[in-house]
gemmi code that builds the backbone of each chain (N, CA, C; Angstrom):
import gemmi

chains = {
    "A": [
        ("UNK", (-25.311, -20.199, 32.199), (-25.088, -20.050, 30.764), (-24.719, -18.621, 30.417)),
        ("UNK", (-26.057, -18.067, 31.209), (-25.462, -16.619, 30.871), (-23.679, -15.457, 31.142)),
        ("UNK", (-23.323, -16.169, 32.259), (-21.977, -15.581, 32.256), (-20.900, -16.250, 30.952)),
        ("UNK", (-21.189, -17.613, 31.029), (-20.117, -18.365, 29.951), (-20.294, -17.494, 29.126)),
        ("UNK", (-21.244, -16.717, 28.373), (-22.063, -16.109, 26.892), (-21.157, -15.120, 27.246)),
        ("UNK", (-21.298, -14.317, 28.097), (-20.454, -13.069, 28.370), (-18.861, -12.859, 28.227)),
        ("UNK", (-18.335, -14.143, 28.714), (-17.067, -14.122, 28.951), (-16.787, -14.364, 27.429)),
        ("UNK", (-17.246, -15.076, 26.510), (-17.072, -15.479, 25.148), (-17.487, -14.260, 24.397)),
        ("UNK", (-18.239, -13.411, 24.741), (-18.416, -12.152, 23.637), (-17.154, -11.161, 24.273)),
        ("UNK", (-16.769, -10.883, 25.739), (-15.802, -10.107, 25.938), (-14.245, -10.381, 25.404)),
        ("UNK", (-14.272, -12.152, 25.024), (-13.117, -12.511, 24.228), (-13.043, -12.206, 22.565)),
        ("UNK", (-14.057, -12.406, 22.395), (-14.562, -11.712, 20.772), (-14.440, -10.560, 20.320)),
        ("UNK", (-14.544, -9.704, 21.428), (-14.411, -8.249, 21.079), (-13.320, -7.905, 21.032)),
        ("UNK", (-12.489, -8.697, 22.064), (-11.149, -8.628, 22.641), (-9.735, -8.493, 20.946)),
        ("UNK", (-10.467, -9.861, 20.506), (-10.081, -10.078, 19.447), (-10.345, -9.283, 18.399)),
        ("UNK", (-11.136, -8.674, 17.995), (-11.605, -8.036, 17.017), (-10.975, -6.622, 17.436)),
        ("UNK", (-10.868, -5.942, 18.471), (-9.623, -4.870, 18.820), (-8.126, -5.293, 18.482)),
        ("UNK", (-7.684, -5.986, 18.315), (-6.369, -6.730, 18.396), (-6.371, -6.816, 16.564)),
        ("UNK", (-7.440, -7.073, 15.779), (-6.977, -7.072, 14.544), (-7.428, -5.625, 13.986)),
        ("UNK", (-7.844, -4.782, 14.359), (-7.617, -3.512, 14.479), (-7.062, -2.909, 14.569)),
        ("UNK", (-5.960, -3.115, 15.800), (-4.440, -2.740, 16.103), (-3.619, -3.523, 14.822)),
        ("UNK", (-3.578, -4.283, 14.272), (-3.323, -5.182, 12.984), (-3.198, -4.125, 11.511)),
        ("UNK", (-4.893, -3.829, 11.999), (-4.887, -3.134, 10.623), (-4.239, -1.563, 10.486)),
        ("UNK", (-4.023, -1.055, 11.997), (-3.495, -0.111, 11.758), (-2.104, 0.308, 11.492)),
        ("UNK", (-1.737, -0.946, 12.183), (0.266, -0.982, 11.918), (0.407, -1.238, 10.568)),
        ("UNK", (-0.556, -2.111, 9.826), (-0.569, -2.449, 8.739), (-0.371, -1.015, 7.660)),
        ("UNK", (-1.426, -0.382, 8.243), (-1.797, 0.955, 7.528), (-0.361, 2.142, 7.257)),
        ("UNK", (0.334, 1.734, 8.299), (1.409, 2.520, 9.039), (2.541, 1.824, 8.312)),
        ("UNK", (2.975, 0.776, 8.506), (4.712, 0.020, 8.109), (4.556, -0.599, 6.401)),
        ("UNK", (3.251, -0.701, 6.113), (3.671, -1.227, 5.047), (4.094, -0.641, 3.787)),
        ("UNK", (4.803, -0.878, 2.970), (5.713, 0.002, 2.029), (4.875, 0.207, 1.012)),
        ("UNK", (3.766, 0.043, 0.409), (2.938, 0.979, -0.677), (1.344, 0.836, -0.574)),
        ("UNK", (0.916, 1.779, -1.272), (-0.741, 1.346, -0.998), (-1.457, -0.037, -1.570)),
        ("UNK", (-1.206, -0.434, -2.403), (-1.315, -1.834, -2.448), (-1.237, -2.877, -1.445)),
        ("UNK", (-0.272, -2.809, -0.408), (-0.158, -3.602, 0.622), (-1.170, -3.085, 1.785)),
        ("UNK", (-0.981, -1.723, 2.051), (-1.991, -1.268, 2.856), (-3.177, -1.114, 2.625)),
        ("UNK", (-3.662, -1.445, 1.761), (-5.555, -1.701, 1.104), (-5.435, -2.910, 1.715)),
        ("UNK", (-4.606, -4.197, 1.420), (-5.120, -5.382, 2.271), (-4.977, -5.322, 3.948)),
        ("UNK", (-4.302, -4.659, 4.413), (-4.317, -4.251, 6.049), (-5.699, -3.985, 6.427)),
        ("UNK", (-6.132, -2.665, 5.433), (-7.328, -2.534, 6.093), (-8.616, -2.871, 5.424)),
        ("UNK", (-8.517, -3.301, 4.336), (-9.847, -4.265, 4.139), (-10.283, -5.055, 4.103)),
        ("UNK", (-9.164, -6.324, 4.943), (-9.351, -7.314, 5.238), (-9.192, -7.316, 6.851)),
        ("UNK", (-8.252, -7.210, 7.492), (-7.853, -6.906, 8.684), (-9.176, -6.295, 10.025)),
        ("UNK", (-9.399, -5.093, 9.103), (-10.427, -4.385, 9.626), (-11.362, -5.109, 9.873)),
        ("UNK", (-12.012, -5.554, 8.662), (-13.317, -5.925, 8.479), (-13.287, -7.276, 9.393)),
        ("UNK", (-12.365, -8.288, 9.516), (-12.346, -9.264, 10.783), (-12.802, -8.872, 11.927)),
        ("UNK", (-11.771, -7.752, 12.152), (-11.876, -7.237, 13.543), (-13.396, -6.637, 13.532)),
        ("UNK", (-14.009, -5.902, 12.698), (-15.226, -5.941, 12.823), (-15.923, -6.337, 12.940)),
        ("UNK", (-15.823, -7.556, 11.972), (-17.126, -8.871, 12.565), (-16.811, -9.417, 13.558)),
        ("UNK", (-15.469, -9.314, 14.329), (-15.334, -10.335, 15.518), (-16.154, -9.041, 16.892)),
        ("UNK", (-15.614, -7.519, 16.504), (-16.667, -7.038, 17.371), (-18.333, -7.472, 17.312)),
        ("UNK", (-18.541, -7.448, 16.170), (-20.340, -7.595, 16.230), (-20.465, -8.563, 16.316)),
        ("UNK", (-20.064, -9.979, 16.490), (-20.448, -11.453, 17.146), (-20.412, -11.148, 18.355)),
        ("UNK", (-19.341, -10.459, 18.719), (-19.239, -10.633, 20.537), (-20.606, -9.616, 20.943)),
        ("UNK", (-21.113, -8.349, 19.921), (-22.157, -7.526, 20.622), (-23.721, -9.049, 20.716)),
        ("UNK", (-23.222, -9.589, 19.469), (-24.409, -10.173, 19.540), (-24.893, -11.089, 20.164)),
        ("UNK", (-23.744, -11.997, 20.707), (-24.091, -12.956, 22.044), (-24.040, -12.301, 22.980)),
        ("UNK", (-24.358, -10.960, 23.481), (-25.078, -10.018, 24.751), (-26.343, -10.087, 24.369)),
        ("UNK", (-26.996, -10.338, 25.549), (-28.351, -10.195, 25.950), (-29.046, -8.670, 25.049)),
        ("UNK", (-30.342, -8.852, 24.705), (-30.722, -8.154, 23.834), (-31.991, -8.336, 23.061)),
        ("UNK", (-32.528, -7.338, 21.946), (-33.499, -7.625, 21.558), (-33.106, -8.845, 20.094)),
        ("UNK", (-34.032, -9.339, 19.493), (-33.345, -10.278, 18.481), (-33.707, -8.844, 17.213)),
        ("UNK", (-34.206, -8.067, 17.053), (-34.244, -7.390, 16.139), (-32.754, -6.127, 15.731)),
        ("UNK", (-32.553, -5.981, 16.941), (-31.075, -5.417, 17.018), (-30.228, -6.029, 16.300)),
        ("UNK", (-30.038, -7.373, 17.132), (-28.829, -8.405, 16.515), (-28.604, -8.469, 14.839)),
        ("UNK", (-30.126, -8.624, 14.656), (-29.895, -8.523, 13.766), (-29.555, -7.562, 12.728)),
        ("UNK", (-29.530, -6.273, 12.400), (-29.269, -5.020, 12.064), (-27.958, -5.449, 12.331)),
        ("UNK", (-27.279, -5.418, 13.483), (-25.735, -5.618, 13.531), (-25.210, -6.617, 12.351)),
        ("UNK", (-25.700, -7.960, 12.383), (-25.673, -8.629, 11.485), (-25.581, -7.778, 9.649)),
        ("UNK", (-26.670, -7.003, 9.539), (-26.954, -6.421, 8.480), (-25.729, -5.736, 8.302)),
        ("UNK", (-25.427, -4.737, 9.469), (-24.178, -3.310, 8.818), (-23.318, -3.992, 8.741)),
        ("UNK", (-22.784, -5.179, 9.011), (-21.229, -5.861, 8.951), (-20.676, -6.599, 7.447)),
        ("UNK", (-22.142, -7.108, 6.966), (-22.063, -7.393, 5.409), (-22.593, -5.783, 4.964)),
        ("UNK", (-23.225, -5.283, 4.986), (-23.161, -3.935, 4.425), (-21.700, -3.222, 3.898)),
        ("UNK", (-21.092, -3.475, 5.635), (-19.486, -3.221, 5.557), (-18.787, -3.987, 4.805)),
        ("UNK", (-18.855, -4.931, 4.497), (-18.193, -5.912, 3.857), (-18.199, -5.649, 2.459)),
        ("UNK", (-19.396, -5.424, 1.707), (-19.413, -4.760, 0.763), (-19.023, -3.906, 0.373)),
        ("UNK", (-18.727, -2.804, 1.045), (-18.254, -1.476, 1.176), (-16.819, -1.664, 0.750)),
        ("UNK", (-16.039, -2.334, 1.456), (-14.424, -2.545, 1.682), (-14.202, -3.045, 0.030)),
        ("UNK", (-14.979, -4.336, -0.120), (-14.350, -5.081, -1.390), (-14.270, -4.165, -2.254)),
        ("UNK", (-15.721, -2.780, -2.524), (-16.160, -2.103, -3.610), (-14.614, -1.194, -3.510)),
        ("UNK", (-14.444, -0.758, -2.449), (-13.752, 0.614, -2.481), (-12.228, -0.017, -2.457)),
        ("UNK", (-11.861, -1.400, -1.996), (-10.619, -1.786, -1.986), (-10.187, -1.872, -3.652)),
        ("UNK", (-11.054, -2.442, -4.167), (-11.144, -2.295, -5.759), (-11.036, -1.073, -6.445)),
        ("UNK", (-11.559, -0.190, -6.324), (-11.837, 1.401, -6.655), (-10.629, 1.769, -6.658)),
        ("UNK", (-10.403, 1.348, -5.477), (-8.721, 2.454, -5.005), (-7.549, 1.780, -5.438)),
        ("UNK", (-7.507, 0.102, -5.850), (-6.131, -0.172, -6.158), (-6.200, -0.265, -7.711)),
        ("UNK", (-7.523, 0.069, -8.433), (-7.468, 0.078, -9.958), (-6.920, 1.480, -10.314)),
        ("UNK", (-7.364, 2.236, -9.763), (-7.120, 3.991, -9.896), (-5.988, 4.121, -9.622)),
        ("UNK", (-5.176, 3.312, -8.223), (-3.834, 3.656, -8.402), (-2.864, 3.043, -9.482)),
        ("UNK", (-3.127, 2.399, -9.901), (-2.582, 1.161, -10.974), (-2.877, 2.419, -12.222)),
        ("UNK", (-3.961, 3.071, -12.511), (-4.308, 3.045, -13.095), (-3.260, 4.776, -13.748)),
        ("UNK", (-3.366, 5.567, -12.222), (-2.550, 6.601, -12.336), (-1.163, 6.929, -12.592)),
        ("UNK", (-0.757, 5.671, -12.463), (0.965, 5.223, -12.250), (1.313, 4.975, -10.988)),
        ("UNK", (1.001, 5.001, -9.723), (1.298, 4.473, -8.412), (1.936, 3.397, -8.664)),
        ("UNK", (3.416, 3.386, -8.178), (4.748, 2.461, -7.939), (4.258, 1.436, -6.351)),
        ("UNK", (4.537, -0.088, -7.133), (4.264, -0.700, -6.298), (5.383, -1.276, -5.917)),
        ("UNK", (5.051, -1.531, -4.426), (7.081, -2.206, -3.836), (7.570, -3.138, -5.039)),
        ("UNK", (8.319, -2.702, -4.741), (9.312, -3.875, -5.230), (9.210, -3.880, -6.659)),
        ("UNK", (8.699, -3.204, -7.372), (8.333, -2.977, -8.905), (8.743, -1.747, -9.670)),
        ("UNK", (9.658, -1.831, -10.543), (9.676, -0.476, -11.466), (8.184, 0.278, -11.724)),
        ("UNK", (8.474, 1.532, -11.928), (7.089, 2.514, -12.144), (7.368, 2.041, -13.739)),
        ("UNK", (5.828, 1.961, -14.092), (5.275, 1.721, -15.099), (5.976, 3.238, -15.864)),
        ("UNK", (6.197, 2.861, -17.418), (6.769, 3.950, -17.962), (5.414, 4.753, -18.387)),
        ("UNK", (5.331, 6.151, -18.746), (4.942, 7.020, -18.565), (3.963, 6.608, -19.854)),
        ("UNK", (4.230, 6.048, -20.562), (3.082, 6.045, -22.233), (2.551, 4.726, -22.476)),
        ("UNK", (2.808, 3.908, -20.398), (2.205, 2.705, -20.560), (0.956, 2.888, -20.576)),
        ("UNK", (0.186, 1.491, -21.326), (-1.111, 1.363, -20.792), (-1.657, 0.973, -19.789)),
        ("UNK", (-2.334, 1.543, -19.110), (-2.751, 0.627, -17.610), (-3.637, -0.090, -18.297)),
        ("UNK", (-3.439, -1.407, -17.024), (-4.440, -2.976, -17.809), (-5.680, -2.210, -17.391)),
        ("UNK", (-6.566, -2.864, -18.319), (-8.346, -2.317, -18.335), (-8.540, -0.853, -18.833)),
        ("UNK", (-7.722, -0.093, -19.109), (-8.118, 1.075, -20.053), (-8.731, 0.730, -21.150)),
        ("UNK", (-8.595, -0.153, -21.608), (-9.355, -0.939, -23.108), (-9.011, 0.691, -24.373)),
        ("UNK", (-7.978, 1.406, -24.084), (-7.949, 2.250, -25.060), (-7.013, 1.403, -26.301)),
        ("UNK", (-7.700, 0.698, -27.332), (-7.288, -0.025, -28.405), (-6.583, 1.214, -29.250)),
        ("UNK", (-7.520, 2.147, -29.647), (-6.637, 1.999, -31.069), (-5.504, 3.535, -30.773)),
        ("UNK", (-4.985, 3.705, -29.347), (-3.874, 4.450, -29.033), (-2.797, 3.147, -29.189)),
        ("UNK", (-3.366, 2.103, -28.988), (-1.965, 1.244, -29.002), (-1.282, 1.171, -30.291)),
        ("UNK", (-2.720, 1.115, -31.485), (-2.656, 0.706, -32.988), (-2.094, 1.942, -33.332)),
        ("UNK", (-2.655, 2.944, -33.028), (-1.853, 4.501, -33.720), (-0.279, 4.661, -33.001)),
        ("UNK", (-0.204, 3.790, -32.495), (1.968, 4.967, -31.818), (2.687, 3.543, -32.022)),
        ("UNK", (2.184, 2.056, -32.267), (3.601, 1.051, -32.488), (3.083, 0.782, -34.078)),
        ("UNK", (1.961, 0.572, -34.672), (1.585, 0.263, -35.923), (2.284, 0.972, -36.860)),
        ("UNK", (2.095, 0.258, -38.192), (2.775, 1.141, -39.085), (1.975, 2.292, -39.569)),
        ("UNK", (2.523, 2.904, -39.994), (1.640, 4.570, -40.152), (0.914, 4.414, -41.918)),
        ("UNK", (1.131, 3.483, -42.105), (0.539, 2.954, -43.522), (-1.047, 2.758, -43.704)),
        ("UNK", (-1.642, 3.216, -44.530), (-3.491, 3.093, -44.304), (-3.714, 1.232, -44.648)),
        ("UNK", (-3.332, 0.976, -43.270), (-4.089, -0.414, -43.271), (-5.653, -0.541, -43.438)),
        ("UNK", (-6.548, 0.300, -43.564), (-7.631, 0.059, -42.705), (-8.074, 0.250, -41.563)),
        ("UNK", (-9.603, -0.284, -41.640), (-9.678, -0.112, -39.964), (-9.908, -1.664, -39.552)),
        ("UNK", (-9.436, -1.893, -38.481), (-9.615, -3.408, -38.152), (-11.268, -3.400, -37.970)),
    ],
    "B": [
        ("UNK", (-19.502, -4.492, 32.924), (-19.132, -4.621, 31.176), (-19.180, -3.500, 30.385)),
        ("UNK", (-19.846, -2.319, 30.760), (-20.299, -1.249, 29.813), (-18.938, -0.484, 30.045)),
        ("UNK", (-17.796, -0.524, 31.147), (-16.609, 0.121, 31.558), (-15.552, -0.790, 30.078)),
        ("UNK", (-15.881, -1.264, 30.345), (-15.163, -2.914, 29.023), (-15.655, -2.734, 27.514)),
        ("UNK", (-16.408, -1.928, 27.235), (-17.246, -1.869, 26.025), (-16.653, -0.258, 25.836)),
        ("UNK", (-16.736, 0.168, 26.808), (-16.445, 2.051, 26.732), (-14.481, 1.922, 26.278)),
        ("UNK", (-13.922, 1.227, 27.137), (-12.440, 0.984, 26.922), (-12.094, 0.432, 25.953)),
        ("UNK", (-12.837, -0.588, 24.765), (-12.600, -1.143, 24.201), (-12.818, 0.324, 22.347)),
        ("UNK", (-13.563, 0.930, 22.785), (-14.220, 1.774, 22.005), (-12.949, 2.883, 21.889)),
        ("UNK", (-12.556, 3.323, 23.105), (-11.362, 4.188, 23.002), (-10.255, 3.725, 22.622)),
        ("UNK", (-10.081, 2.558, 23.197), (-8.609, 1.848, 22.006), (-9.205, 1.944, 20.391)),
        ("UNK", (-10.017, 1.871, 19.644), (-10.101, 2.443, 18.601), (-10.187, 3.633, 18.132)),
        ("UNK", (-10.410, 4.425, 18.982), (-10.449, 5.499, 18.815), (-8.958, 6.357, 18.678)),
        ("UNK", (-8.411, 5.832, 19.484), (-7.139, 5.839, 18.991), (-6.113, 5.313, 17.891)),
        ("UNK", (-6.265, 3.916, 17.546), (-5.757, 3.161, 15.874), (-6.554, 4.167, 15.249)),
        ("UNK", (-7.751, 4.687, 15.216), (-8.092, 6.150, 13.876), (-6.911, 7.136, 13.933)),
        ("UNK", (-6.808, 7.725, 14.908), (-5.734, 8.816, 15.619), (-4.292, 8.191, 14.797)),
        ("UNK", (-3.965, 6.869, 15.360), (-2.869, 6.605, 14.664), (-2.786, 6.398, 12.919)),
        ("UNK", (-4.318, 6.400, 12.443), (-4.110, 6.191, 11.146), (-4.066, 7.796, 10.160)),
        ("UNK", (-4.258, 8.888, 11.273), (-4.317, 9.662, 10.688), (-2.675, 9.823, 10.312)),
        ("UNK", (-1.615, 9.785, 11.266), (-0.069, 9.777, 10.563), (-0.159, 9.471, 9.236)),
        ("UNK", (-0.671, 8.371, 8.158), (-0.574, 8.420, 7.400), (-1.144, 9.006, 5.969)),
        ("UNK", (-2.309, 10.000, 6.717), (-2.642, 11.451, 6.016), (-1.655, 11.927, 5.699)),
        ("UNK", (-0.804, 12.416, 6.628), (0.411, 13.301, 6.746), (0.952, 12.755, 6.328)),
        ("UNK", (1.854, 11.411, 6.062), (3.025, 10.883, 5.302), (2.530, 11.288, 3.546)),
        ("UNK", (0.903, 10.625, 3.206), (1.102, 10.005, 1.955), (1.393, 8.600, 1.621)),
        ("UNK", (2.211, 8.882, 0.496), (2.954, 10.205, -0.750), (1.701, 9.969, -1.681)),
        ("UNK", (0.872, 9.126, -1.768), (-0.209, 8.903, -3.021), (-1.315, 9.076, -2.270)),
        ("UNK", (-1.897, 10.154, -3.303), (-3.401, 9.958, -2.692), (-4.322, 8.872, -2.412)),
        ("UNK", (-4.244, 8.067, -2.657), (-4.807, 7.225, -2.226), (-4.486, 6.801, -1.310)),
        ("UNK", (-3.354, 6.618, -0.667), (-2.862, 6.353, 0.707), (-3.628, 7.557, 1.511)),
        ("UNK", (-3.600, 8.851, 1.512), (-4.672, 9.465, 2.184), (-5.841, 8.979, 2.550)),
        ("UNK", (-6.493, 8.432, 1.645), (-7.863, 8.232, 0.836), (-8.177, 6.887, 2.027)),
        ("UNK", (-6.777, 6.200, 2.360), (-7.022, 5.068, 3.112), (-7.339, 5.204, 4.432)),
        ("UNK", (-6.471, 6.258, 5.154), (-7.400, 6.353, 6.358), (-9.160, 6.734, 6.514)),
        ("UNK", (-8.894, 7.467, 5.748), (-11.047, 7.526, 5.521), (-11.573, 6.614, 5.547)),
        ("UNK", (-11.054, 5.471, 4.702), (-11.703, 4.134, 5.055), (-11.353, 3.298, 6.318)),
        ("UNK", (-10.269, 3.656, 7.211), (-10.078, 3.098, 8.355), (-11.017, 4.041, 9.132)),
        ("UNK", (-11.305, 4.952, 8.922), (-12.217, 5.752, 9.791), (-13.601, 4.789, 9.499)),
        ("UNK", (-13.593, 4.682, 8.948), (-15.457, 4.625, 8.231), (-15.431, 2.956, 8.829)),
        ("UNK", (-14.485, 1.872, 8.941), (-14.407, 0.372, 9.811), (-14.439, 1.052, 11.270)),
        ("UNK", (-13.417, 1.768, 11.267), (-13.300, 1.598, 12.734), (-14.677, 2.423, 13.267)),
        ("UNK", (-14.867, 3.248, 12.644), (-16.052, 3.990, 13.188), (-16.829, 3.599, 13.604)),
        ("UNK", (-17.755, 1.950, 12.442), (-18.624, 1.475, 12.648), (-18.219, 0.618, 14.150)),
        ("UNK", (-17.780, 0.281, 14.048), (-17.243, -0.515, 15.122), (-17.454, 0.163, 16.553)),
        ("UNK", (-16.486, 1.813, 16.471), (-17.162, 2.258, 17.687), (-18.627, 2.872, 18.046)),
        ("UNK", (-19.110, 2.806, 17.093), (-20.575, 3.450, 17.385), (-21.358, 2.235, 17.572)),
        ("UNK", (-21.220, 1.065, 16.899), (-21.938, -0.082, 17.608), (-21.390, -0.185, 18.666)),
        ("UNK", (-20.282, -0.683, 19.419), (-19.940, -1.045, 20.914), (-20.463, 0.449, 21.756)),
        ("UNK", (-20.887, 1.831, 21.204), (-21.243, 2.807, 22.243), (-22.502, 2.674, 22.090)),
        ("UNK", (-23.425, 2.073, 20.861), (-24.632, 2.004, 21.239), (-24.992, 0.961, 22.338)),
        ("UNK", (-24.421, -0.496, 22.160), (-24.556, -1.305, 23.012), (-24.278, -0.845, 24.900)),
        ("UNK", (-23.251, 0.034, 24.620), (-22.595, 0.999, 26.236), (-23.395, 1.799, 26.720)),
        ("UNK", (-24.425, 2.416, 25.844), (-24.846, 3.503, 26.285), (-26.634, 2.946, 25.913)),
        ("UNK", (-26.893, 2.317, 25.203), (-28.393, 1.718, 25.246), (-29.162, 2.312, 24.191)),
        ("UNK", (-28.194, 3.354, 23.561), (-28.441, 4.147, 22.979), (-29.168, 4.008, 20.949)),
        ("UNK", (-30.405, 2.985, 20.459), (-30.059, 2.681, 19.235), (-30.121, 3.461, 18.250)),
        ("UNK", (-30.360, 4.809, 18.543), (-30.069, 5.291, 17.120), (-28.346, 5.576, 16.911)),
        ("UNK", (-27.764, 4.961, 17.284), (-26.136, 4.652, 16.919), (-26.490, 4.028, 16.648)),
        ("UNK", (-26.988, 3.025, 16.025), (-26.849, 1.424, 14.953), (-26.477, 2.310, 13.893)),
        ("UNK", (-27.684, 3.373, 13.658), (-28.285, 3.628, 12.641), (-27.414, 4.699, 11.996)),
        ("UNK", (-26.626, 5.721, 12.807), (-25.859, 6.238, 12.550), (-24.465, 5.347, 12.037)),
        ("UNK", (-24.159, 4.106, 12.511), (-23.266, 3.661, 12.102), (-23.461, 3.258, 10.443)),
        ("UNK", (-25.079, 2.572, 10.556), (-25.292, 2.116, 8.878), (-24.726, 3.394, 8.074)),
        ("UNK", (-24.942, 4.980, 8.102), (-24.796, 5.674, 7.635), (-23.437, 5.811, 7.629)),
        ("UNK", (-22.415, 5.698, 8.556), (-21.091, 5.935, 8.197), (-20.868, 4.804, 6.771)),
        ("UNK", (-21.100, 3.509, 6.784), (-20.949, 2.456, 5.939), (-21.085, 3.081, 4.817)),
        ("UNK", (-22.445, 3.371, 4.567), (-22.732, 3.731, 2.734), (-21.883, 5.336, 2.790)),
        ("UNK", (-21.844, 6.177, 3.903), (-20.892, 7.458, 3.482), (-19.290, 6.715, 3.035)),
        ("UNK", (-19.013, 5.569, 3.700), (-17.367, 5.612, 3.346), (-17.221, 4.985, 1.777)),
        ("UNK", (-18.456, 4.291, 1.109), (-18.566, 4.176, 0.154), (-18.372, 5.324, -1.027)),
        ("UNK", (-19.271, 6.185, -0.627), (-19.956, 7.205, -1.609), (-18.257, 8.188, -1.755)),
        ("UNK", (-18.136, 8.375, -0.192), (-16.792, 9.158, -0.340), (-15.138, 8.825, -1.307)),
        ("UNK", (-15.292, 7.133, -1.288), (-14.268, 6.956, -1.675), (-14.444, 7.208, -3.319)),
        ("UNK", (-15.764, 6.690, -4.042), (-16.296, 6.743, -5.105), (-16.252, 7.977, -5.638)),
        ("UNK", (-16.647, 9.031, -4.788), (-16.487, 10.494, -5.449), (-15.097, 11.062, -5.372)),
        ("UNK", (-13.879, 10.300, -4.490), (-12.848, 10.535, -4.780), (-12.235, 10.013, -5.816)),
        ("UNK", (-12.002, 9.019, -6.572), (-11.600, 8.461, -7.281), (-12.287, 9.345, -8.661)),
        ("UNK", (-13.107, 9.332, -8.680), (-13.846, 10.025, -9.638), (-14.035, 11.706, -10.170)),
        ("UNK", (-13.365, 12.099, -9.061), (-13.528, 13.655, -8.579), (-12.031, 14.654, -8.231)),
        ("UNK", (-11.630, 13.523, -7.148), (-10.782, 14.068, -6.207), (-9.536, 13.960, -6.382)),
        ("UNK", (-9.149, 13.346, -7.003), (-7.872, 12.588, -7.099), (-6.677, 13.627, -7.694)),
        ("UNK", (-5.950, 14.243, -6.930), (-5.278, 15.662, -6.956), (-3.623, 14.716, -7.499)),
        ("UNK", (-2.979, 14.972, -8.466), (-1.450, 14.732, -8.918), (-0.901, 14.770, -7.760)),
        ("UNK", (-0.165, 14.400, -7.320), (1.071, 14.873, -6.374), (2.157, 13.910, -6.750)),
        ("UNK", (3.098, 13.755, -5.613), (4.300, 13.248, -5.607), (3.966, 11.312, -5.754)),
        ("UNK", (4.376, 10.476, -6.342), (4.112, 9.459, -6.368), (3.310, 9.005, -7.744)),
        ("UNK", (3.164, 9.807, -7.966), (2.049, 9.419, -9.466), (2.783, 10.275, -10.517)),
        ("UNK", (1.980, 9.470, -11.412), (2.565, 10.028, -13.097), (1.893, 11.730, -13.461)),
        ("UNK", (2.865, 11.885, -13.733), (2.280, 13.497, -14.163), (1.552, 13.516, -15.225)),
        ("UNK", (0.492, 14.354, -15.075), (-0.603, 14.337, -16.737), (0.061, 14.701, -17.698)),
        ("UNK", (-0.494, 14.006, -18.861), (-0.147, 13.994, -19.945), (-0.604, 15.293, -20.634)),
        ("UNK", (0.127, 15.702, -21.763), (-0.351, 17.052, -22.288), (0.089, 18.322, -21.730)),
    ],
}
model = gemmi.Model(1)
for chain_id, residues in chains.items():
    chain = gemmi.Chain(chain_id)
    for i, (resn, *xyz) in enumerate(residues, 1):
        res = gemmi.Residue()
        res.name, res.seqid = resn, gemmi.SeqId(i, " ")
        for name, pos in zip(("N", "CA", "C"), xyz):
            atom = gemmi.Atom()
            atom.name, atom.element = name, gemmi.Element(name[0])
            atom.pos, atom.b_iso = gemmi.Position(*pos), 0.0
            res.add_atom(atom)
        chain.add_residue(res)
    model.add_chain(chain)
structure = gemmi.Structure()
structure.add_model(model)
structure.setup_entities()
């Protein structure tokens, strides 16, 4: 049993290097950061968990395994938080995405929730009130 | 196997190496910003397969710590760091 276990975690790992190499070409050829946030925070994070399955069907303590278990959703968390972080901020700065005109310069980025810049520069300049 | 675990560790160690090229390209900071986070996956990755190589567990533990650092780092960049350059809208005012 024990070699079958072995040969199946050395294919696991195998794999989980291979979408690594994935995420890095990814990181490398793809034409804006938008595309390359999904290279590596999805990509990666496979290849990561496919490394820590293969550590974890090696012989071992069960308290280890588990910790491995732990940092990989730890990691997982990590990626979604910061894949988010980083493609709102670029959206948010004006970062040109393929294939898309750059947002004009006095756009609003979505989720600024800045209301009443929209109401003060297209509204009429007339004392409506305040909504 | 630990020759297989050590080799497998240096092929990542290298996709970091290759992700640093795109430090140097850019053009948006945040594309910088992205290899840090390929550092901070791949990292974990090699410090678990060298703890397992080397028997060694306080690499787990060092790896948990890369995890919440690639967090904190990207968070205080976005928040902090985030320098104008080429690719982004120039400030207003």
């Amino acid at each position: 049993m024990a070699p079958i276990l072995g040969v199946i975690s050395a294919l696991l790992i195998l794999m989980g290097a291979a979408f690594f190499l994935a995420g890095t070409v990814g990181l490398l050829r793809f034409p804006d950061v938008y595309c390359r946030l999904h290279a590596l925070t999805k990509a990666d994070n496979l290849g990561l968990g496919l490394v820590a399955l293969g550590l974890i069907l090696r012989p071992g303590e069960v308290a280890t395994r588990v910790q491995i278990v732990l940092i990989w959703l730890l990691a997982l968390a990590a990626a979604a938080t910061v894949c988010h972080i980083l493609a709102r901020t670029s959206l948010r700065e004006g970062v040109a995405a393929f294939g898309v005109d750059a947002p004009p310069a006095d756009a609003v980025p979505v989720g600024a929730g800045d209301r009443d810049k929209i109401v003060g520069s297209s509204g009429p300049s007339g004392d409506r009130g305040t909504h | 196997m630990n020759d297989f675990l050590l080799g497998v560790a240096a092929f990542l160690v290298l996709n970091v190496a290759a992700g640093l090229v795109r430090v140097a390209r850019g053009p948006s900071p945040a594309d910088r910003m992205l290899a840090a986070q390929l550092f901070g996956t791949a990292g974990v990755a090699i410090l678990l397969l060298l703890a397992e190589a080397t028997g060694e567990p306080a690499l787990r533990d060092t790896a948990l710590v890369f995890v919440l650092l690639a967090v904190v780092l990207s968070v205080a960049f976005v928040k902090r760091g985030w320098v104008r350059g080429p690719g982004t809208r120039p400030e207003k005012e």
